[in-house]
C-alpha positions as CSV (number, residue, x, y, z in Angstrom):
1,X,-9.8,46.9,15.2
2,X,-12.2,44.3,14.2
3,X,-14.3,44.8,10.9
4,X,-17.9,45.7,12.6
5,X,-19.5,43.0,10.5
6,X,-17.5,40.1,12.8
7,X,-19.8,41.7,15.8
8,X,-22.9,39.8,15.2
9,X,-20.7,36.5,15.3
10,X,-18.8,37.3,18.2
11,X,-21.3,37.0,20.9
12,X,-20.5,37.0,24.7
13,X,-16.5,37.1,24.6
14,X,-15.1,33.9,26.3
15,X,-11.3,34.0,26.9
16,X,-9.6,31.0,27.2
17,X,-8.7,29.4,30.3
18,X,-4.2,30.3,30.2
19,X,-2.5,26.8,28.8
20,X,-0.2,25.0,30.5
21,X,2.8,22.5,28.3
22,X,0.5,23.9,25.0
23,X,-3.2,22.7,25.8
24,X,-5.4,24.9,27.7
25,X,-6.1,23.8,31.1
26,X,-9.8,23.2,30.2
27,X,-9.2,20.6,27.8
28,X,-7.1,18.2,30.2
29,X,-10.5,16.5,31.3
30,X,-9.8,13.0,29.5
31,X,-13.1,13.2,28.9
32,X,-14.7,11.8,24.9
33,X,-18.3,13.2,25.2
34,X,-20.4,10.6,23.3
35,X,-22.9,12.8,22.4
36,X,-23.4,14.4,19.1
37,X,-23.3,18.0,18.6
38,X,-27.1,18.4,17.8
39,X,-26.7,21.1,15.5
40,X,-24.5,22.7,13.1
41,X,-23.4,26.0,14.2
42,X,-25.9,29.1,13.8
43,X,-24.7,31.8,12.0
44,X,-26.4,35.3,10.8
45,X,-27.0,35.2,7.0
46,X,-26.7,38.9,6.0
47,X,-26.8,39.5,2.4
48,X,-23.5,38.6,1.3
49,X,-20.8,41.6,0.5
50,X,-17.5,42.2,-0.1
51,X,-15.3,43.3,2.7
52,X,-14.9,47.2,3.0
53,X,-11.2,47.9,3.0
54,X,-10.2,50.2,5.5
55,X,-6.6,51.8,7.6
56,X,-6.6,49.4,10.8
57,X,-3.7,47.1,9.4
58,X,-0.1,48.2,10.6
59,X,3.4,47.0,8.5
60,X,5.9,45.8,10.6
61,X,9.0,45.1,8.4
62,X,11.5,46.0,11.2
63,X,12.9,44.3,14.7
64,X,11.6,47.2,16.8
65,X,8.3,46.9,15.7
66,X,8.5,43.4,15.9
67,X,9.3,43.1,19.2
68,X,6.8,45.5,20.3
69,X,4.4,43.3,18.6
70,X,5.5,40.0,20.4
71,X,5.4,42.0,24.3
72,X,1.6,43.3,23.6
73,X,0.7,39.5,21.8
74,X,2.0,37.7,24.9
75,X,-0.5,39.2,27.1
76,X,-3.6,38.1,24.7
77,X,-5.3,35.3,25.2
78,X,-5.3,34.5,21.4
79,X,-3.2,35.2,18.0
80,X,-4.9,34.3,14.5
81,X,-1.9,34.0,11.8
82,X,-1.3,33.3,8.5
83,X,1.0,32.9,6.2
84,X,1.9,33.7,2.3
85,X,4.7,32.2,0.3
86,X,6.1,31.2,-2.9
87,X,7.8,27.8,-4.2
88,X,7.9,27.7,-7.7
89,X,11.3,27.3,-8.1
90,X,12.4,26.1,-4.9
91,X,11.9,23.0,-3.0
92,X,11.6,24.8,0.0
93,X,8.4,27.4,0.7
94,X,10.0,31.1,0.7
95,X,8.5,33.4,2.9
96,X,6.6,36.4,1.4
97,X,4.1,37.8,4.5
98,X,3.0,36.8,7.5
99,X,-0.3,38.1,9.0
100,X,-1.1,38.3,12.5
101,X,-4.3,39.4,14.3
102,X,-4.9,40.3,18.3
103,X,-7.9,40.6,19.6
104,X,-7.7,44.5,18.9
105,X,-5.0,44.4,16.2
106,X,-4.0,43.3,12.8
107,X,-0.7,43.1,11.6
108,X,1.6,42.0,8.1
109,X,4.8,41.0,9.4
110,X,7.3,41.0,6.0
111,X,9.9,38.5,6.3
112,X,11.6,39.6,3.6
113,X,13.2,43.1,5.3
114,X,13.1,41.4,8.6
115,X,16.0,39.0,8.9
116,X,15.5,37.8,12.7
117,X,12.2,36.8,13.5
118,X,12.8,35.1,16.9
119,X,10.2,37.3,18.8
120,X,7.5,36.1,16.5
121,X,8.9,32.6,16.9
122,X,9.1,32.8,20.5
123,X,5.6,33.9,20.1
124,X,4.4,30.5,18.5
125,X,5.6,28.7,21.3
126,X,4.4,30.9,24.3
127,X,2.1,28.5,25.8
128,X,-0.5,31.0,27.1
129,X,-1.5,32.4,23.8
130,X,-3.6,30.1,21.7
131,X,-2.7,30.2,17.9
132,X,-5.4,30.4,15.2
133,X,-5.1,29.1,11.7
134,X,-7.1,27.5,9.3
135,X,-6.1,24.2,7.1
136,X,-2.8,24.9,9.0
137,X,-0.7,22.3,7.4
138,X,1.9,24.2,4.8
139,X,2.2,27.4,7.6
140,X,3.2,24.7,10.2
141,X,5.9,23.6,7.8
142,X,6.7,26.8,6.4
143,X,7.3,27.7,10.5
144,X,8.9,24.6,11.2
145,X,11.3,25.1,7.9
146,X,11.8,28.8,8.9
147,X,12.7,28.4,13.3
148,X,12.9,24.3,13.5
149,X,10.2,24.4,16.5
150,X,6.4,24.0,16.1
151,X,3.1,25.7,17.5
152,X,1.9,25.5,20.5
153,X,-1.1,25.4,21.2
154,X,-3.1,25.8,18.1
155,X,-6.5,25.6,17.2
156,X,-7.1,24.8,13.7
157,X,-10.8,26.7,12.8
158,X,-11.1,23.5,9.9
159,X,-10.3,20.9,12.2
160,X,-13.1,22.1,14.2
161,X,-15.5,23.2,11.5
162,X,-15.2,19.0,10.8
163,X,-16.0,18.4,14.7
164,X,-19.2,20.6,13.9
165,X,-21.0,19.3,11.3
166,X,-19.7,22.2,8.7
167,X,-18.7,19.5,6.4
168,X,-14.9,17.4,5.3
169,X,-12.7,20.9,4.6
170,X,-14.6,23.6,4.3
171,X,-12.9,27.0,3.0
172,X,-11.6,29.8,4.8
173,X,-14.0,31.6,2.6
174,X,-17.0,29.6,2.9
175,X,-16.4,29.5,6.9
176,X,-16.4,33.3,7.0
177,X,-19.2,33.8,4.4
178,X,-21.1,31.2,6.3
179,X,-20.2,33.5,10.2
180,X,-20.9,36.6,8.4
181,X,-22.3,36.9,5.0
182,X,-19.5,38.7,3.8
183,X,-17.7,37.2,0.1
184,X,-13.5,37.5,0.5
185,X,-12.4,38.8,-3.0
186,X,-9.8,36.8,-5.1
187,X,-8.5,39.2,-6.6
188,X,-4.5,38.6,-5.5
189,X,-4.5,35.0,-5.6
190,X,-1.4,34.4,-7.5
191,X,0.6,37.6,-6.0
192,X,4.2,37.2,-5.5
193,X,4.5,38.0,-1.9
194,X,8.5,38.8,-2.0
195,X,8.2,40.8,-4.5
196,X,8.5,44.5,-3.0
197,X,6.9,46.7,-2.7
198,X,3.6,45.4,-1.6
199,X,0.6,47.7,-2.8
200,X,-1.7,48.6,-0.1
201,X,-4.5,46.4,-1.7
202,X,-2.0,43.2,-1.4
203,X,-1.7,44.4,2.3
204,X,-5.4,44.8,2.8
205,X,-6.8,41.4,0.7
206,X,-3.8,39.7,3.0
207,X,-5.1,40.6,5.9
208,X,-8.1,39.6,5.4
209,X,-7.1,36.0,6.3
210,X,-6.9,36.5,9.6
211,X,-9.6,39.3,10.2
212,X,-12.3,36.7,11.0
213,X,-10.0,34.4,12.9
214,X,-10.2,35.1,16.1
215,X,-14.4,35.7,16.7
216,X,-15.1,32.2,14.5
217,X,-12.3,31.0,16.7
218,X,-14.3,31.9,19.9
219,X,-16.9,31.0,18.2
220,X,-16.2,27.4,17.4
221,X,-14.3,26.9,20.9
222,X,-17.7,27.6,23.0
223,X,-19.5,25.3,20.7
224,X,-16.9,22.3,21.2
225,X,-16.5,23.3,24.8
226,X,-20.4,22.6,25.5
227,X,-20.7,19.3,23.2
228,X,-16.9,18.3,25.2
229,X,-14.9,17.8,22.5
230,X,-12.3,20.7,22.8
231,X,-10.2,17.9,23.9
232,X,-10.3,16.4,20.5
233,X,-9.4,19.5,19.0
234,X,-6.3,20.1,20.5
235,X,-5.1,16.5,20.3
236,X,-5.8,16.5,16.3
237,X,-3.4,19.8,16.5
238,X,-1.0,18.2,18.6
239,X,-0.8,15.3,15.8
240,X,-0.7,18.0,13.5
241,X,2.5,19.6,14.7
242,X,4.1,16.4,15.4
243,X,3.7,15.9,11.4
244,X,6.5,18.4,10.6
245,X,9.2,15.6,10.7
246,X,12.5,16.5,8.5
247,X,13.2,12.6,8.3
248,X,12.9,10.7,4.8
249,X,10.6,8.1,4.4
250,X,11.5,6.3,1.5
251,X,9.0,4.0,1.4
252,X,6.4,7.1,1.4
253,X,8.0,8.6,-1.4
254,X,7.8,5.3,-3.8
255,X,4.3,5.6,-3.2
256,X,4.0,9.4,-4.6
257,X,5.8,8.3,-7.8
258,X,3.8,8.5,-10.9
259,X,4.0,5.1,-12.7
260,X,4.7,3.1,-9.0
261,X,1.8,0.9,-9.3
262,X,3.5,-0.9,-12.2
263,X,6.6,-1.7,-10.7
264,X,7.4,-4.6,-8.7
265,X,10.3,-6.5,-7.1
266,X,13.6,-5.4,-8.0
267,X,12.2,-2.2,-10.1
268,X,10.5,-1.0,-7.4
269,X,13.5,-1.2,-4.7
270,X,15.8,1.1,-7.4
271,X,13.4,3.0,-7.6
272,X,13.0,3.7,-4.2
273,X,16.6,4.4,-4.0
274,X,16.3,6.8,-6.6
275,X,13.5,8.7,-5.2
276,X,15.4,9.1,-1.6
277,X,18.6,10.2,-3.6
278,X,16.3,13.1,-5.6
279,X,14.8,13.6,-2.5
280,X,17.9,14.1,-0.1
281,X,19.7,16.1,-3.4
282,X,16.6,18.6,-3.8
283,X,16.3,19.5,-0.4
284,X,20.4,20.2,-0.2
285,X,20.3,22.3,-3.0
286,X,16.5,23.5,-2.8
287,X,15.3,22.7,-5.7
288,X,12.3,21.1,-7.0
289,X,11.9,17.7,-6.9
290,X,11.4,17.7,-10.5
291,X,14.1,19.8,-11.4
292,X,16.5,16.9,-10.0
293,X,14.9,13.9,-11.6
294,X,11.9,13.1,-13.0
295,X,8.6,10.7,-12.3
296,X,9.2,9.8,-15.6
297,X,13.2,9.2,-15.5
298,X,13.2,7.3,-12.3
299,X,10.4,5.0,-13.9
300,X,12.6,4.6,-17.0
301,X,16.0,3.2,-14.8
302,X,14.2,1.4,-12.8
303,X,12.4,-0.9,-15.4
304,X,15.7,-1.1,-16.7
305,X,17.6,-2.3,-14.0
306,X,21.2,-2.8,-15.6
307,X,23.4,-0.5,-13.8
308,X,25.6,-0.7,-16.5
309,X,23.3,0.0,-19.3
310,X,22.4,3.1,-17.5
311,X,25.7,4.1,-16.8
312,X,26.9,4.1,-20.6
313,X,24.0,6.7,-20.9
314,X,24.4,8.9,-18.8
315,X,28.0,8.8,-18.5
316,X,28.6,11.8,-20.9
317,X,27.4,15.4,-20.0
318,X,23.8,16.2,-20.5
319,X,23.2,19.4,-21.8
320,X,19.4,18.9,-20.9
321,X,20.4,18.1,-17.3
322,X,23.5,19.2,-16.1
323,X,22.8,18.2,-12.4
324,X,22.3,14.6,-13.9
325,X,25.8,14.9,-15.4
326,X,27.3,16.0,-12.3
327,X,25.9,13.4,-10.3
328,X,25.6,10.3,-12.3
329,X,28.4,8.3,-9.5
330,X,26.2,9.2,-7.3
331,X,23.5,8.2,-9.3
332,X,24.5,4.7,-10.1
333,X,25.3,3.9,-6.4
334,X,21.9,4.2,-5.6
335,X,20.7,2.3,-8.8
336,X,23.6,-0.4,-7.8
337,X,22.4,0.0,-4.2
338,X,18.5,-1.3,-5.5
339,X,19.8,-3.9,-7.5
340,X,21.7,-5.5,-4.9
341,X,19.3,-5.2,-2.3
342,X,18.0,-8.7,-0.8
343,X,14.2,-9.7,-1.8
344,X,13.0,-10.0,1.3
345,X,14.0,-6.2,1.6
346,X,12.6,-4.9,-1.4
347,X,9.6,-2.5,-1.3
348,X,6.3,-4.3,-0.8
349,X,4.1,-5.0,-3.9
350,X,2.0,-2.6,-5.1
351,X,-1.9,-2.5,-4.2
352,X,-3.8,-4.8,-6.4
353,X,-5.8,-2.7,-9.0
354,X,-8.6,-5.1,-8.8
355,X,-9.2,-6.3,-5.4
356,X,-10.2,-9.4,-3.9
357,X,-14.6,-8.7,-4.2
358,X,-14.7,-10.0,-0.1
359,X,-12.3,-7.5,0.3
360,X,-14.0,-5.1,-1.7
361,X,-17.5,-6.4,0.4
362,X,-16.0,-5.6,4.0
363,X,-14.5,-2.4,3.1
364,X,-18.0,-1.2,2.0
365,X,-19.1,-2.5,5.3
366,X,-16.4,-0.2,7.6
367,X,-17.3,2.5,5.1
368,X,-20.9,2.6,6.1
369,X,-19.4,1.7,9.9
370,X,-17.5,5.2,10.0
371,X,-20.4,7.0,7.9
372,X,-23.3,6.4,10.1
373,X,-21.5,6.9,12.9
374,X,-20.2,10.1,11.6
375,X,-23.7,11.3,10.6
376,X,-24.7,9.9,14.6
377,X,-22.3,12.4,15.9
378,X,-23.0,14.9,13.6
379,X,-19.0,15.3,12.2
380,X,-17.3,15.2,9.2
381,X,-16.6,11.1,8.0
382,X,-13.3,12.1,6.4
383,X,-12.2,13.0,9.6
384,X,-12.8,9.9,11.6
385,X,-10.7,8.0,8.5
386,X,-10.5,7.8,4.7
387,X,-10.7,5.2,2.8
388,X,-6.5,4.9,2.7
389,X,-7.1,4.4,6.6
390,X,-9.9,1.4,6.2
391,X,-7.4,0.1,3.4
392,X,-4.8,-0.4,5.5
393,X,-7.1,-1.4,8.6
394,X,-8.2,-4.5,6.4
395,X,-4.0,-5.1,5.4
396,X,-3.8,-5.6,9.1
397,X,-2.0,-2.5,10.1
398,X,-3.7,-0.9,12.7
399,X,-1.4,2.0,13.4
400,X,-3.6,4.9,12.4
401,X,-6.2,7.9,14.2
402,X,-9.2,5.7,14.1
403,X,-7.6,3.0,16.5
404,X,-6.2,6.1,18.8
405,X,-7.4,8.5,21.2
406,X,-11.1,10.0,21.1
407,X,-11.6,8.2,17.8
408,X,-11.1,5.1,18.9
409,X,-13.7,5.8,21.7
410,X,-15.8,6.8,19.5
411,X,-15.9,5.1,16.4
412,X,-12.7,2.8,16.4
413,X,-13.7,0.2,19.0
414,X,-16.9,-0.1,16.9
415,X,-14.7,-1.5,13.5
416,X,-12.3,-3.4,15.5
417,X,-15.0,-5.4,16.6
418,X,-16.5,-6.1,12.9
419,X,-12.7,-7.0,11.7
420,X,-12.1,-9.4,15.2
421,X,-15.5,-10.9,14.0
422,X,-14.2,-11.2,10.6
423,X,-11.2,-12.9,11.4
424,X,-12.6,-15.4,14.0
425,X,-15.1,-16.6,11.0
């Protein structure tokens, strides 16, 4: 059962229209509403309190009750999930809980006694039920790590906050205090959620992440449903899931290295190999990225840049790091492998640290572009691009949101006229 403080929020229930291939049938209009959504949503302000535990959560932690979960969840028209997890020592996330919430239900599924979750996995991909989450990125990989398939469809309640006017990525927290007046506590923030067993406080402060789901989730539908911009919704989740790749981008990883910006040319192609070597070695042996090598080794060999140099230290065992010792052929292929690599294939050059100032003077210009067109269409700015994406717009690479789909329409065909206009002067 729904906490009764979610009733003034809930309003005239609306269920969603049954999807079809993971979008529901009502957002296949093609339509990109132009118009603003005049207002930010209206919710009560009660005097904020703390949430009231209470009995209505159930503990599955076995198949049966598992499966009789999935057969009554496959005739709802929504689920609101999340997930808890732990990765301190491992490079994968481990599953610790996973909470679950019908329209009449709330459940913590433990992953930890269960050892076959296909019903709940089947779930996630039973097109008729729409999935909830909020800031949905490290469940979707957490789900993708855990069955190798995605959601679908799923309605991310910060995604749409953005397409409201509630601000760049606003809180679980803040989104519920905001529906409700009601404060979340904090008070098991860093819990391990494998370790068992779980008190019945754990339980209870768990399931509080998904208690509010589902009425903000009807709540926020209706409101992008009137302004017509459900159909931007569900095509930001559709990117969202497509995200949870397994391939390695080695280019992508250079760029996360502390230290990158100062290396160039050859240096920055070793080290590229070295990062795609810790990379493809942590994930075998799930470990931390930093456990295998660090930032600050990588850095190190790759300013150095003599195979051989490197070789004659690292060549005896390493009682610091005996994964280094064990792999140091390995190692010094990929250092050889950087060396030897052609300059017209090395990395490209870093981002200059003081740009050109005309550069510098038309990326102010498409950041005042996206932000009065953002506070136009009452919407978060972040969301139409960042300033990585307007960065890369003025590199000449326009492979990114802005130039696709509903963005474009709306804000996209607006900058690629400034930068034609820029390049025709």
């Amino acid at each position: 059962m729904l906490d009764s403080a979610c009733a003034g929020i809930m309003g005239r229930t609306t269920t969603p229209t049954r999807p079809e291939q993971g979008i529901p049938e009502r957002t296949k209009t093609g339509r990109c509403n132009p118009h603003p959504v005049q207002a930010k949503l209206e919710a009560p302000t009660p005097e904020p309190k703390t949430v009231k535990p209470d009995n209505d959560v159930e503990y599955i932690d076995s198949a049966t009750a598992l499966e009789a979960f999935r057969a009554e969840a496959s005739v709802n028209p929504w689920l609101a999930m999340d997930t808890e997890f732990v990765r301190e020592k491992t490079y994968y996330p481990s599953p610790g809980l996973i909470q679950a919430a019908l329209p009449n239900r709330i459940a913590c599924i433990d992953p930890v006694t269960i050892k076959d979750l296909t019903p709940l996995f089947e779930l996630l991909r039973d097109t008729r039920v729409v999935k909830i989450f909020h800031a949905a990125g490290q469940d979707l990989e957490l789900i993708h790590q855990m069955s190798g398939h995605g959601v679908q469809p799923l309605f991310d309640t910060q995604i749409a906050a953005q397409m409201t006017g509630m601000g760049e990525q606003i809180s679980y927290a803040a989104l519920v205090e905001s529906f409700t007046g009601i404060s979340l506590p904090k008070s098991h923030t860093r819990t391990n959620w494998r370790k068992r067993p779980l008190s019945r406080e754990q339980i209870r402060y768990a399931a509080d992440d998904v208690r509010y789901l589902g009425p903000i989730y009807e709540k926020l539908s209706r409101q992008l449903e009137q302004a017509g911009r459900l159909d931007w919704l569900y095509e930001d989740t559709q990117r969202l899931v497509g995200k949870q790749s397994t391939a390695i981008d080695g280019d992508q990883l250079l760029l996360r290295l502390k230290g990158q910006h100062e290396l160039t040319g050859k240096a920055r192609a070793i080290a590229r190999e070295l990062a795609t070597w810790r990379e493809e070695t942590a994930r075998q042996r799930n470990l931390p990225k930093r456990w295998v090598l660090a930032d600050e080794t990588i850095f190190e060999w790759a300013t150095n840049g003599d195979p051989d140099a490197i070789a004659a230290r690292i060549r005896n065992p390493d009682k610091k790091n005996a994964l280094i010792s064990r792999n140091r052929e390995a190692i010094l292929r990929a250092i050889q492998r950087g060396a030897n690599l052609p300059t017209e294939e090395w990395p490209a050059p870093p981002a200059a640290r003081r740009p050109d100032p005309a550069v510098t003077a038309r990326l102010k210009t498409l950041r005042k572009i996206i932000n009065d067109l953002a506070a136009r269409e009452n919407i978060a700015a972040g969301l139409l691009a960042n300033r990585r994406d307007l960065e890369k717009l003025l590199e000449g690479h326009r492979e990114i949101p802005l130039m696709q789909g509903w963005r474009y329409q709306l804000a996209g065909a607006a900058v690629e006229r400034f930068l034609d206009a820029g390049d025709a002067s």
